[in-house]
C-alpha positions as CSV (number, residue, x, y, z in Angstrom):
1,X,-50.1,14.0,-76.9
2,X,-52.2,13.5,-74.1
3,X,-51.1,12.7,-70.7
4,X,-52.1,9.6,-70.4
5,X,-49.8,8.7,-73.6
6,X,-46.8,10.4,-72.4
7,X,-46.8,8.2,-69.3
8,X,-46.3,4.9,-71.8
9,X,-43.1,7.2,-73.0
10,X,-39.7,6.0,-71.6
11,X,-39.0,9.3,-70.0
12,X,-39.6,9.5,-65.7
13,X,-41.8,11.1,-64.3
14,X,-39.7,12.7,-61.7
15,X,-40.0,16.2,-62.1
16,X,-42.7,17.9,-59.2
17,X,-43.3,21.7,-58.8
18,X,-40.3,22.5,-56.5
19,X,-37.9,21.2,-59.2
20,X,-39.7,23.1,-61.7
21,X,-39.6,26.9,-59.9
22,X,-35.9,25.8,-59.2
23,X,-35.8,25.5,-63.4
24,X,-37.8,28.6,-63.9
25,X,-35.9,30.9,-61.3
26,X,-32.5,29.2,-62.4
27,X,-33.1,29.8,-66.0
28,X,-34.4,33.4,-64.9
29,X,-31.8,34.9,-62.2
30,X,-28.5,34.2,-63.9
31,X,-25.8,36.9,-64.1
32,X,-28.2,39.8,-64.6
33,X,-29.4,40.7,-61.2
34,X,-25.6,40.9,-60.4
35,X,-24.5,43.7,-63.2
36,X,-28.0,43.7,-65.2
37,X,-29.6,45.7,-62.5
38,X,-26.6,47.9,-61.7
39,X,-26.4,49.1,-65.2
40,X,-30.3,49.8,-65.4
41,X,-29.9,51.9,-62.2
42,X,-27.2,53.8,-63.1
43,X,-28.7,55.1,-66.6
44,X,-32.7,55.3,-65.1
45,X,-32.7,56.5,-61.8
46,X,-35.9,55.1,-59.7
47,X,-37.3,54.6,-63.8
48,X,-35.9,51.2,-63.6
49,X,-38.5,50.0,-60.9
50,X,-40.6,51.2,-63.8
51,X,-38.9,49.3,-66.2
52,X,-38.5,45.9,-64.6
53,X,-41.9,46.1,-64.0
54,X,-43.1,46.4,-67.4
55,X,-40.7,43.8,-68.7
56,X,-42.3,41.5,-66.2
57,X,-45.7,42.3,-67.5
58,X,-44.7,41.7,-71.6
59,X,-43.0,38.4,-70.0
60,X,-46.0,37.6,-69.0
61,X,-48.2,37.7,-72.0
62,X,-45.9,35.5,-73.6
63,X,-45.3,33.4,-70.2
64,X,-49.6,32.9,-70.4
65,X,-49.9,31.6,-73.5
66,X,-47.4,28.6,-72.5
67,X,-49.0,28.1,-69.6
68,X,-52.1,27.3,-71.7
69,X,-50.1,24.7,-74.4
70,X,-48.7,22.8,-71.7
71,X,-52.2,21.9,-70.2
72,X,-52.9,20.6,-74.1
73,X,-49.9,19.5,-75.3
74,X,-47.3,17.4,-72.6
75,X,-44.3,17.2,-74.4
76,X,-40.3,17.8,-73.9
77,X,-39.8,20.2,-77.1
78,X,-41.6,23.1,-75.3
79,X,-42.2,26.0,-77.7
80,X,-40.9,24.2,-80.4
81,X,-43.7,21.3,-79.7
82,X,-46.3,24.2,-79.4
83,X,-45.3,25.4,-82.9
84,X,-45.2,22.3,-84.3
85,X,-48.1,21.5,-83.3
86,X,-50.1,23.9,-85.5
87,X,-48.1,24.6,-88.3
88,X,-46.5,22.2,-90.9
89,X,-42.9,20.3,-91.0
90,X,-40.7,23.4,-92.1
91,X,-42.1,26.3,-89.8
92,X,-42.0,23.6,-87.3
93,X,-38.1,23.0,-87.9
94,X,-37.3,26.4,-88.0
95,X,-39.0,26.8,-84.4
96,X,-37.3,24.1,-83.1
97,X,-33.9,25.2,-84.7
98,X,-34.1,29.0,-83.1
99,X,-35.3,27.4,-79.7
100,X,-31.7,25.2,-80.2
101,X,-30.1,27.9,-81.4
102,X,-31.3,30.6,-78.3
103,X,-30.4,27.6,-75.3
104,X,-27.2,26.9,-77.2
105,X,-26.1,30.7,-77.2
106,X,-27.4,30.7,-73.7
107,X,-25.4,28.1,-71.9
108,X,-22.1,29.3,-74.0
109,X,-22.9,32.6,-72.3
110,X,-23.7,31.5,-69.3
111,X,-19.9,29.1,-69.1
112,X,-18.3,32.1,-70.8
113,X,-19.3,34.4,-67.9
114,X,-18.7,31.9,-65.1
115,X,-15.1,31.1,-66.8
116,X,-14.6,34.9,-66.4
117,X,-15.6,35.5,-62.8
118,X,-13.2,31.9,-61.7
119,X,-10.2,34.0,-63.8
120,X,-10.9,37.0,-61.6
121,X,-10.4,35.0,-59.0
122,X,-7.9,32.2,-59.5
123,X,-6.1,34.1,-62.3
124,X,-6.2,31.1,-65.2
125,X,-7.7,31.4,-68.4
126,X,-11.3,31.4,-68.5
127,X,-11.8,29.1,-71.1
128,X,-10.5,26.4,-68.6
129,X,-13.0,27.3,-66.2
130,X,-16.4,27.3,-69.1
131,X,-14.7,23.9,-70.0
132,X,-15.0,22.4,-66.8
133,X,-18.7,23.9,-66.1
134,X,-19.9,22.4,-69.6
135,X,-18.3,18.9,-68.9
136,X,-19.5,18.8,-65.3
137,X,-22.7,19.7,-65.6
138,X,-23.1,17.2,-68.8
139,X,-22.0,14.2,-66.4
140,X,-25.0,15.1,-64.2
141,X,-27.8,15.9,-66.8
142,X,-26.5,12.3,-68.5
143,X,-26.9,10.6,-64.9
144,X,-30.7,11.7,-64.7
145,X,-33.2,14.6,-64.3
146,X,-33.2,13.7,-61.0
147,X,-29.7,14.4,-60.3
148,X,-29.8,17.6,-62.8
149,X,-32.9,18.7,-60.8
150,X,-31.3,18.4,-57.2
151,X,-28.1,20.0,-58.3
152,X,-30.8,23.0,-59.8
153,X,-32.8,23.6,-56.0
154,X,-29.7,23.5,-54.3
155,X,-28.1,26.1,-56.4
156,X,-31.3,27.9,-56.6
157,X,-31.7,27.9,-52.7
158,X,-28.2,29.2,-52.2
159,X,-28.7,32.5,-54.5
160,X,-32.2,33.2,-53.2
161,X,-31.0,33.1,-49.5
162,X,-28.1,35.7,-50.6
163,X,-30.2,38.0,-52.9
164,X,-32.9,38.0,-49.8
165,X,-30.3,38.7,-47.3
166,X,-28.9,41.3,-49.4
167,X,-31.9,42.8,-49.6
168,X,-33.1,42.7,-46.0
169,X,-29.5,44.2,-45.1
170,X,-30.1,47.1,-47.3
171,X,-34.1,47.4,-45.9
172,X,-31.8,47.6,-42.4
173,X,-29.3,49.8,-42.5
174,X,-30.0,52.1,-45.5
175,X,-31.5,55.5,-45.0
176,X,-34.4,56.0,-47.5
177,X,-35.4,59.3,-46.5
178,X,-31.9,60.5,-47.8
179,X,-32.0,59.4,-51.1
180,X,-32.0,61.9,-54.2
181,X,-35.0,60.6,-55.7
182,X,-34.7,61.1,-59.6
183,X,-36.6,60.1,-62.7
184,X,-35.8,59.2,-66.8
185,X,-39.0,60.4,-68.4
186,X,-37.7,59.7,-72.5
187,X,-40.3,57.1,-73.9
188,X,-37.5,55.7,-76.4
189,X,-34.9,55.4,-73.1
190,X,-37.4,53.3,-71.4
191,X,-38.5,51.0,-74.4
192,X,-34.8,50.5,-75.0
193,X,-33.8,49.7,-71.4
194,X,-37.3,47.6,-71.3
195,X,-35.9,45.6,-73.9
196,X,-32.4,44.9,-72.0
197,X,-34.2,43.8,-69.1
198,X,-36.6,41.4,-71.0
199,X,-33.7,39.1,-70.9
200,X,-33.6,38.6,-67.5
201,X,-37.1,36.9,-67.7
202,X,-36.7,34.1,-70.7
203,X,-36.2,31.6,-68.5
204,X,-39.8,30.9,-67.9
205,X,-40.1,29.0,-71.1
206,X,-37.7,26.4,-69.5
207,X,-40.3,25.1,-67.3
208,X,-42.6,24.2,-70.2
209,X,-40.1,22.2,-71.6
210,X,-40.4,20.0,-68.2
211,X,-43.9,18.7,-69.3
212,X,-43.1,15.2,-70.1
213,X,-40.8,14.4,-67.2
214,X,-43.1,16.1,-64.7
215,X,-45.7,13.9,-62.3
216,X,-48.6,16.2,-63.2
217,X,-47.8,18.5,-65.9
218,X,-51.2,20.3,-66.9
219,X,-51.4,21.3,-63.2
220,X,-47.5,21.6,-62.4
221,X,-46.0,23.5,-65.3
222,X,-48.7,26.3,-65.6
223,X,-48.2,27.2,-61.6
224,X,-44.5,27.1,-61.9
225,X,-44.3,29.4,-64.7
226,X,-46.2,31.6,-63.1
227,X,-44.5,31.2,-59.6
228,X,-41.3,31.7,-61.6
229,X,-42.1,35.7,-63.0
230,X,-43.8,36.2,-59.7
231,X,-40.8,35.5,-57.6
232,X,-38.2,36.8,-59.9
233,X,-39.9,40.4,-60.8
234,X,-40.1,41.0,-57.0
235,X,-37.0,40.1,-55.7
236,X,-35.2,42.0,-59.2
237,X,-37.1,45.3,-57.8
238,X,-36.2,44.7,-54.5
239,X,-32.6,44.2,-55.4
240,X,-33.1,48.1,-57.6
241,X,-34.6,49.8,-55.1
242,X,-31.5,48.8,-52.5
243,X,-29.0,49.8,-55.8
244,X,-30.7,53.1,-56.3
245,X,-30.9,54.2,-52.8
246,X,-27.1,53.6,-52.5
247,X,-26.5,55.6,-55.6
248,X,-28.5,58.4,-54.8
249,X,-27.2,58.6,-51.4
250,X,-23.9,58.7,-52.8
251,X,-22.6,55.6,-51.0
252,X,-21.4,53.9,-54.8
253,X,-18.3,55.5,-56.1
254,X,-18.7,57.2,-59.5
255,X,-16.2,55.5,-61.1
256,X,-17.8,51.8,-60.0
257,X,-18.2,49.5,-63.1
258,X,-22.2,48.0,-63.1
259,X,-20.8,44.9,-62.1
260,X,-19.5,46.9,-59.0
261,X,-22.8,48.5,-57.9
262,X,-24.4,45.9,-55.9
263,X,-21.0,44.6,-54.3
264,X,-21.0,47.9,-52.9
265,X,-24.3,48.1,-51.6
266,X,-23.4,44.9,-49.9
267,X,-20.6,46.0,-48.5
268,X,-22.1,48.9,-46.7
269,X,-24.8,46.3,-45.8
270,X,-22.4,43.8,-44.5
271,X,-18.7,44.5,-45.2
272,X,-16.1,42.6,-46.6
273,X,-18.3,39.6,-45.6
274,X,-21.0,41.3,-48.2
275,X,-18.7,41.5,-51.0
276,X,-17.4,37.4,-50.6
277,X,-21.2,36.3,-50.5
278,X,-22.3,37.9,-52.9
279,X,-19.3,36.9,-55.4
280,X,-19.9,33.3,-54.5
281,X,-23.8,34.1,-55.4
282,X,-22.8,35.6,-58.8
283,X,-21.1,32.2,-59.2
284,X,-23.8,30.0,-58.5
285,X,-26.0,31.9,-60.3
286,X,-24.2,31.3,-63.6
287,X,-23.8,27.6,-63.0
288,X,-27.5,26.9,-61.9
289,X,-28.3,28.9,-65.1
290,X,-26.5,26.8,-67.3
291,X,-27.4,23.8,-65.9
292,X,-31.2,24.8,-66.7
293,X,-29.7,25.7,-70.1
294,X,-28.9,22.4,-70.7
295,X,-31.3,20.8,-69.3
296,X,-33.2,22.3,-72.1
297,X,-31.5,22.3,-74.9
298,X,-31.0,18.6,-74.6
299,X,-34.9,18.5,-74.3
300,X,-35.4,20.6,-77.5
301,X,-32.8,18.5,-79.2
302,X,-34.8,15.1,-78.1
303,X,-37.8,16.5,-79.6
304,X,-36.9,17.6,-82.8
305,X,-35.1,13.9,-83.1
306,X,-38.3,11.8,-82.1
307,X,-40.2,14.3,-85.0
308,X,-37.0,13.5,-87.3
309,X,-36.3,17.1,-87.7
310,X,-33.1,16.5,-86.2
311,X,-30.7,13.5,-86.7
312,X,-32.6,10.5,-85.2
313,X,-29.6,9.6,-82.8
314,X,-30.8,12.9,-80.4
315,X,-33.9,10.3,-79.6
316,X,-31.8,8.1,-77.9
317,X,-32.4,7.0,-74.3
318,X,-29.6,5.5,-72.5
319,X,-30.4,1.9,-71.5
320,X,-29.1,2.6,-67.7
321,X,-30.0,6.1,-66.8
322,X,-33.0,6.7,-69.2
323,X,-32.0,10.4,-70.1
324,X,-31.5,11.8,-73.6
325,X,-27.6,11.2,-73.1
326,X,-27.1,11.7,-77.0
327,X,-28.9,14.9,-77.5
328,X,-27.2,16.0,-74.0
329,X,-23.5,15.0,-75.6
330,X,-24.1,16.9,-79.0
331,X,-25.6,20.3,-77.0
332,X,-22.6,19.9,-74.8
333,X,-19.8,19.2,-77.3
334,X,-21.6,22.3,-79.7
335,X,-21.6,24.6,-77.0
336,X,-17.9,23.8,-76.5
337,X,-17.2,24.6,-80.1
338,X,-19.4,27.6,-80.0
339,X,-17.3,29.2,-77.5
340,X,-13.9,27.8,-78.8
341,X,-14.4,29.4,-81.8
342,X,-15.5,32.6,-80.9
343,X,-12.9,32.8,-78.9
344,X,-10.7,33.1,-81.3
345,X,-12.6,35.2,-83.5
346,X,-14.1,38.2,-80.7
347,X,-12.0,39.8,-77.7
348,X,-12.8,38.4,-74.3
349,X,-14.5,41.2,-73.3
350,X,-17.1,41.5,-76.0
351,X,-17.6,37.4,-75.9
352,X,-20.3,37.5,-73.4
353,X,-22.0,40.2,-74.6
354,X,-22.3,38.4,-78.3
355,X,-23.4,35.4,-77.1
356,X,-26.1,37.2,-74.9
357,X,-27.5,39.4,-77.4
358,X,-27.9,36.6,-80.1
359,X,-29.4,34.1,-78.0
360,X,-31.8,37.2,-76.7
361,X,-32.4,37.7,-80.4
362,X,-33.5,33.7,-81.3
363,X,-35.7,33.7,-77.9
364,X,-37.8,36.8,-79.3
365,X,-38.2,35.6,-82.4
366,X,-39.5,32.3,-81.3
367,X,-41.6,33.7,-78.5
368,X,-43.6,35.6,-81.1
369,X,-43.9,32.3,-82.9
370,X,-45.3,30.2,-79.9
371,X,-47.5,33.8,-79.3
372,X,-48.8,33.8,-82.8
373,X,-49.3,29.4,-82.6
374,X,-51.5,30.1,-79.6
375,X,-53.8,32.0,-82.1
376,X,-53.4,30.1,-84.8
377,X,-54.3,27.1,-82.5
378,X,-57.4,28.9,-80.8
379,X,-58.9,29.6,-84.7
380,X,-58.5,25.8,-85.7
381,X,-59.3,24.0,-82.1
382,X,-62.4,26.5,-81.5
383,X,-64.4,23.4,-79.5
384,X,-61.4,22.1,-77.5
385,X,-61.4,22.5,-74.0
386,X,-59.1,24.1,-72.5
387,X,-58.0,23.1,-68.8
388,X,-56.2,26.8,-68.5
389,X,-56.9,29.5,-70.9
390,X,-54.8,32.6,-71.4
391,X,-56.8,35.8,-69.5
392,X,-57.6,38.7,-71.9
393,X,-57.3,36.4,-74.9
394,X,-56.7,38.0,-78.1
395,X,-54.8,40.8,-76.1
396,X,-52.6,39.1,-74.3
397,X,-50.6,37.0,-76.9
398,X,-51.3,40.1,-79.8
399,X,-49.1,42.1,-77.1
400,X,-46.6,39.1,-76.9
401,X,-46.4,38.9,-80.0
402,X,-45.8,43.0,-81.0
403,X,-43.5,43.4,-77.9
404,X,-41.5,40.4,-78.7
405,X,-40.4,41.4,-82.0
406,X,-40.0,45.2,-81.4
407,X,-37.6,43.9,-78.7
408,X,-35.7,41.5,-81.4
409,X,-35.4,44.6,-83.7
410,X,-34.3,47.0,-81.4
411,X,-31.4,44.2,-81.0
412,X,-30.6,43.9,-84.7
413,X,-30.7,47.6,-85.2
414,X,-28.5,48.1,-82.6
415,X,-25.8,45.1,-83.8
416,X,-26.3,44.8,-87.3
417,X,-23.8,41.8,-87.5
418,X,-25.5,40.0,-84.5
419,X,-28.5,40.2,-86.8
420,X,-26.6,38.9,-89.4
421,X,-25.3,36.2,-87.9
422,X,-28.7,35.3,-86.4
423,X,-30.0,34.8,-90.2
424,X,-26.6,32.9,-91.0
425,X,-27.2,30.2,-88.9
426,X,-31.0,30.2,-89.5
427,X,-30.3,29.4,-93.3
428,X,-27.3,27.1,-92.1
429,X,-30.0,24.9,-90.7
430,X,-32.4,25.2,-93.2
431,X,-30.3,24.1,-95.7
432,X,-29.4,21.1,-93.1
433,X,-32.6,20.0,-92.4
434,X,-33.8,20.2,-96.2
435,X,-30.5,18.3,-97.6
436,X,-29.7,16.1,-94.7
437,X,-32.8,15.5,-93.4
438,X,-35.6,15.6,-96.4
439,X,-32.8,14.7,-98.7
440,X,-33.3,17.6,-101.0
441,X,-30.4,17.9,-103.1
442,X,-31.1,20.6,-105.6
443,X,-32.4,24.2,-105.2
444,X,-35.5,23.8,-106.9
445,X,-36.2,20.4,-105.0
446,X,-36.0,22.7,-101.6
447,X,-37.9,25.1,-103.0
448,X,-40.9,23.0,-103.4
449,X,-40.6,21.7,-100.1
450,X,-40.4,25.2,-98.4
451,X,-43.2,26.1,-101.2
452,X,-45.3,23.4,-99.9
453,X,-45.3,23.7,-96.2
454,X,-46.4,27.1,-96.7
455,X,-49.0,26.5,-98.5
456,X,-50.4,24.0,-96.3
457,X,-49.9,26.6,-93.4
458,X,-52.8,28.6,-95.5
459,X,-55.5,27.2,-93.3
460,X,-53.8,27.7,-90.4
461,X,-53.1,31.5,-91.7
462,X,-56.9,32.1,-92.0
463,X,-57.3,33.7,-88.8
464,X,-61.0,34.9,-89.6
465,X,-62.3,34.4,-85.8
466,X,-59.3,36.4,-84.9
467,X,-59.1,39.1,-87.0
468,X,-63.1,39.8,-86.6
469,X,-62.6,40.0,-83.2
470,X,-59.7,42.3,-82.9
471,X,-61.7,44.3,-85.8
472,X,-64.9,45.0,-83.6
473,X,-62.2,45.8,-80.6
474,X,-60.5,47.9,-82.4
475,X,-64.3,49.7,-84.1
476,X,-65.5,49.9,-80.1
477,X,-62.1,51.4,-78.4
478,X,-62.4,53.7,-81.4
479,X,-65.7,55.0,-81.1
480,X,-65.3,55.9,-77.4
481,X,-62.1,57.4,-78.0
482,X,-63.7,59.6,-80.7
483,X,-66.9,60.3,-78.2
484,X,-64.7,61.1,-75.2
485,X,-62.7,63.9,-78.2
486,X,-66.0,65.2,-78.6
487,X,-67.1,65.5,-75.4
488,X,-64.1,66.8,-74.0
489,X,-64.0,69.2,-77.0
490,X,-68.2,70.4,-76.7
491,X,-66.8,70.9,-72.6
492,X,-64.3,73.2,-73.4
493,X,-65.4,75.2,-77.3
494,X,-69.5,74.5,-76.5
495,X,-69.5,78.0,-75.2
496,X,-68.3,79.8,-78.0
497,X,-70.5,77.4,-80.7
498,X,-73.2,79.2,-79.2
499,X,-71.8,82.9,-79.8
């Protein structure tokens, strides 16, 4: 859809670059740089700097190539649009369905964790607490993306004042040149932790999802995506290198839970006054991330309705307020039955952690999908031009793309039943979308379909300009390697050769 066509859509255009960064950070800085970054500290030492770096730099070759589909294609599905773009109506669904699937998990983690930090505090159940988040914050998204995307910048400004006055308190008053400085070297330590802490950055594919609500979206979206990760990755080392130096000058007790790690360092930063603010940050940063949770979810939701991959009532715009008020009421009301029944089903204290890891799971999986579409799209499109194009194209999404799904298999090899679960509810929709939606309604009927869609994905699977080109990279970084062997070998064994 070109811009000019998505300005005849009923959506507003109300959505500028602040609003967007606000998305992106909120989406991005949720509860893990308040007990993400402790526990990374206290199992990698000053390795962590290391580590949140290089998750920032594999965010980013996934980050890129959305940055280049939103300058082409302006719609509110993000990477479910993307995929569907280039591939036929079944991939497409399934795309769309992990991308519902990941926000869904999401914002039930995100209300989850917030209900558990208002029971620490007021003492009532938490359930109470994710209740009211979910049903406040689906009052405001159904009033407008106006009012969702105020609500989002204050929120966002409020943590980002803290976290930088954390930091610039630590800068103050802690003694560097103190510090035990100290190192974890193991390779599969770091590409584990590197994997934790490439949740902390899947928020940037919330801003794509912005496209067709924002006043210039082929110049907006890519800068705020990019803004976003910027931002974030700096202020996430900043915030480790004031944990670490507290550690390893032996002002954190050893006993402190993660959680506990930075409300110490505030406290010898600020006292007592350290510990409130940066409880009320912790807060805030779960509601701002659910409320860009929702935002898109009920985005994604919209999308797959106006393609008719979901139930054509998530299309519908409310006569008075002009959001998606349907597709926001069923996200809401399935989140709240998400966590109701887990509840039930998995202790308190390994609730958040469930919903976190699957919805990590469904977001790796579809960022290697949207990695592998930008290819796919490059190969078939090869005249188009492009208003932003990803840098170091092919490496950049063949990175996404490997690093993605190591990550999602490091998760399912370390829950099996997460994994499980993840390829429940995958077929669960399938079968949906085929019965209920392509009114299949017998196996070999779906079959066909499935059978089909594939098969007409076999032009978009020819990926001969590709696969040449990563060929004759592959051939060249080759050769010099084997030159450089053979130099470095005649430099050293020439000599005796000669004997």
């Amino acid at each position: 859809m070109s811009e000019e066509e998505s300005k005849k859509e009923g959506l507003r255009k109300i959505i500028g670059l602040p609003e967007a960064v606000a998305f992106g950070i909120g989406g991005m800085i949720g509860g893990g740089v308040f007990a993400l970054s402790g526990s990374i500290a206290e199992e990698s030492g000053y390795t962590a700097i290391l580590v949140f770096a290089m998750a920032a730099l594999i965010a980013l070759c996934s980050a890129l190539p959305y940055a280049e589909f939103s300058t082409i294609i302006v719609g509110s599905g993000g990477g479910y649009s993307y995929v569907n773009e280039v591939f036929p109506e079944f991939i497409g669904f399934v795309a769309g369905w992990w991308f519902f699937l990941a926000y869904s998990m999401a914002g039930a983690f995100y209300s989850v964790v917030f209900g558990i930090y208002m029971e620490i505090l007021i003492g009532i159940n938490y359930l109470v607490f994710s209740f009211i988040l979910i049903s406040l914050f689906m009052l405001i998204n159904f009033l407008g993306a106006k009012e969702s995307s105020v609500s989002e910048i204050l929120l966002v400004a409020f943590k980002l004042i803290v976290i930088i006055m954390f930091v610039a308190g630590g800068l103050l008053t802690l003694n560097f040149t103190r510090a035990k400085i100290y190192f974890v070297t193991d390779p599969l330590t770091i590409i584990n932790l590197t994997a934790t802490v490439f949740i902390a950055f899947e928020g940037f594919d919330i801003v794509s999802i912005l496209s067709k609500e924002a006043k210039e979206p082929t110049k907006t979206i890519p800068k705020a995506i990019l803004i976003s990760i910027v931002t974030v990755t700096a202020l996430y080392i900043l915030v480790e290198l004031i944990e670490l130096t507290a550690i390893s000058s032996n002002l954190i007790p050893a006993d402190a839970s993660p959680e506990e790690i930075i409300l110490y360092a505030a406290y010898n930063a600020f006292g007592n006054f350290g510990i409130y603010i940066l409880t009320a940050a912790a807060i805030i940063s779960t509601m701002s991330a659910y409320n860009a949770t929702l935002y898109a979810v009920s985005r994604v939701g919209f999308a797959m309705g106006e393609n008719r991959a979901l139930h054509r009532k998530f299309r519908l715009l409310h006569p008075v307020y002009n959001t998606q008020y349907m597709s926001i009421i069923f996200s809401s009301l399935l989140i709240i039955g998400v966590v109701t029944f887990l509840s039930l089903v998995i202790d308190k204290a390994l609730l958040s952690l469930t919903l976190g890891e699957l919805a990590s799971l469904a977001f790796a999986f579809s960022f290697a999908l949207v990695d592998f579409s930008l290819i796919v799209h490059r190969n078939i499109h090869v005249d188009l031009t492009r208003k932003y194009s990803t840098p170091f194209y092919p490496y950049t999404p063949t990175i996404g793309i490997l690093t993605t799904l190591t990550f999602g298999f490091i998760i399912a090899i370390k829950n099996i039943i997460i994994f499980l679960l993840f390829i429940f509810l995958t077929f669960i929709g399938s079968f949906s979308y085929l019965f209920l939606v392509k009114k299949a309604h017998s196996w070999q009927s779906m079959k066909n379909i499935v059978g089909s869609d594939i098969w007409k994905a076999k032009e978009a699977l020819i990926l001969k300009k590709y696969l040449t080109k990563i060929k004759y990279y592959v051939a060249i970084i080759s050769y010099r390697c084997l030159m450089y062997t053979n130099y470095i070998y005649l430099s050293h064994f020439g000599h005796l050769e000669k004997k």
